[in-house]
C-alpha positions in Angstrom: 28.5 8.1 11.0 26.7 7.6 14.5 28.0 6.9 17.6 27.4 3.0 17.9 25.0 3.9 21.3 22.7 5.9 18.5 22.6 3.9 16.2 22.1 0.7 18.2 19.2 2.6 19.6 17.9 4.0 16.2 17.9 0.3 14.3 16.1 -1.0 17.8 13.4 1.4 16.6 13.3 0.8 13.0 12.9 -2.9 14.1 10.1 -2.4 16.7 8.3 0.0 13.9 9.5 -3.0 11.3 7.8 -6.0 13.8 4.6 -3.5 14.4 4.1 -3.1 10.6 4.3 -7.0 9.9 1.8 -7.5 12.9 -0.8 -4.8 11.5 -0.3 -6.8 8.4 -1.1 -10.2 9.2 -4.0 -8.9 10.8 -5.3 -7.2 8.0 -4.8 -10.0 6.0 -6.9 -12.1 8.5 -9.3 -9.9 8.6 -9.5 -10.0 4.5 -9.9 -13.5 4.6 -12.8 -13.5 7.3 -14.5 -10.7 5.0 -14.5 -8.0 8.1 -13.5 -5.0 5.4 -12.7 -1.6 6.8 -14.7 0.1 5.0 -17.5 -0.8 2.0 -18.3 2.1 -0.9 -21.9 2.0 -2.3 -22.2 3.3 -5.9 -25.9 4.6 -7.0 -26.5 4.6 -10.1 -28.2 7.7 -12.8 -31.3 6.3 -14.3 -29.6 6.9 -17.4 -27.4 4.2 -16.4 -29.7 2.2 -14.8 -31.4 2.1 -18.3 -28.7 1.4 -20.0 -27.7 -2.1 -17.6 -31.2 -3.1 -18.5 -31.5 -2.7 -22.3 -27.5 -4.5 -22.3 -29.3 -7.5 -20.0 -32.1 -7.6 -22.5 -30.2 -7.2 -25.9 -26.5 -6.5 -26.3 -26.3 -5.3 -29.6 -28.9 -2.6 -28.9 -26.1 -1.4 -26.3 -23.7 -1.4 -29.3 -25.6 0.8 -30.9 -26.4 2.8 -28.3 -22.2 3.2 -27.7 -21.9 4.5 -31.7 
């Protein structure tokens, strides 16, 4: 077991890392809610795919077939 001076001093810093964590937290969240998002991934799609969206828009049982 620690000396109580350690681990006074060692749970002083696992609160302060503790009360940052929760801070950084809440402002994530915040920032969620305002729709500010870190970061934003853009997908292109094949024109294989983009053929296949269109004929599903157009006639979903063609895409079933397709699928077989």
């Amino acid at each position: 077991m620690l000396p109580k001076s350690k681990a006074t001093a060692k749970s002083k810093s696992v609160d302060a890392e503790m009360a940052q964590f929760q801070a950084d937290l809440l402002q994530s969240i915040r920032e969620l809610k305002a729709g500010q998002y870190a970061r934003v991934t853009k997908v292109s799609t094949t024109p294989a795919a983009q053929t296949l969206l269109k004929v599903a828009n157009s006639n979903p049982k063609a895409l079933l077939a397709v699928a077989i």
